[in-house]
N, C-alpha and C positions, 0 to 999 in steps of 0.2 A: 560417415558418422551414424552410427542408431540411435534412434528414436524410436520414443512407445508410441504406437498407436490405439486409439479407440476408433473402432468403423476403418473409417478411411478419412479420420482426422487425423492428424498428426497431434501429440500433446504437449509441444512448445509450443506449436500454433495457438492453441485453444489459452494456454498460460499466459502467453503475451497479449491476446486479446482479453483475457481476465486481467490480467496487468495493468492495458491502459486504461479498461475503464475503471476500474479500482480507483486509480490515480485522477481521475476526472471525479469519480462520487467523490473519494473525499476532500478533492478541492472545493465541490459543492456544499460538501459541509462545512466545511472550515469557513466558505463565504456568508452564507445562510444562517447556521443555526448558531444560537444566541450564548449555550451553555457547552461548557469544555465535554462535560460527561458525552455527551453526543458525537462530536468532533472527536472524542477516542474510540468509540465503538467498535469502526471497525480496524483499527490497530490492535482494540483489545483482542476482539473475536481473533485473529489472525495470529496474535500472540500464542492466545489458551490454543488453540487449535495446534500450531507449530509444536509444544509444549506436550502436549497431550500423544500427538504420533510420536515424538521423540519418546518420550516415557515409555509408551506400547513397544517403539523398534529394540529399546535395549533388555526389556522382559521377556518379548516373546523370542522363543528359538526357532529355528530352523529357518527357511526362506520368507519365511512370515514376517521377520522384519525388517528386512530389503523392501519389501512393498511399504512397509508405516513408516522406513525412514525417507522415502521417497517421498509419500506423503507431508512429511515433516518438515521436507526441504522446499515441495510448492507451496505451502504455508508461510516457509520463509520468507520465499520470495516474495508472495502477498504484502504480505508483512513490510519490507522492502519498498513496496509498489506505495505504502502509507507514510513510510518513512518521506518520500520522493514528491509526496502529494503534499504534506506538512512543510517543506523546505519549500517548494515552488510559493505555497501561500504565504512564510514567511520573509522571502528574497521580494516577495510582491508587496509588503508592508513598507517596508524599507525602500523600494526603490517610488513607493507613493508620496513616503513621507520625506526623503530626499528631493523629490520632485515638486512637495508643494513647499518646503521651506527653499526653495530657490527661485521661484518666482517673486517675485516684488510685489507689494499691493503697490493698488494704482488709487493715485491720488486725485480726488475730486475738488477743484475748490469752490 
């Protein structure tokens, strides 16, 4: 299988490790901060970004836009990586609130 490398990284190495912590910041956010705008941020960023190389891959010619739809595509997957962080935060809502409507209060007399 090829793979691009930078150095003597490999760049699905480096992507998956942007991946998971992608997915850990914005579970961080999604915990933490108080206002939605914030908790989009970086889905937005990752959106216009994805959006932005696709646009470039299909204006520029020649092998120019091999490289930005490339670009376009680790974006996505960022992107992805936010989608992945927002489902784990909201399956974590749910299994909170399923978990405290089934406990019983305890009665004191």
């Amino acid at each position: 299988m090829w793979d691009i490398w930078i150095g003597k990284v490999p760049v699905t190495a480096l992507m998956g490790i942007l991946w998971g912590l992608l997915v850990v910041f914005q579970l961080l956010l999604c915990g933490k901060a108080q206002r939605l705008w914030i908790r989009l941020l970086p889905a937005l960023l990752c959106c216009i970004s994805a959006i932005a190389w696709s646009l470039l891959a299909a204006v520029t010619p020649g092998w120019d836009s091999l490289g930005h739809l490339l670009l376009a595509l680790y974006f996505g997957w960022l992107l992805l990586g936010c989608g992945v962080g927002w489902g784990i935060w909201y399956l974590a809502i749910l299994w909170k609130k399923r978990y405290i409507s089934r406990q019983k209060p305890s009665r004191r007399p």
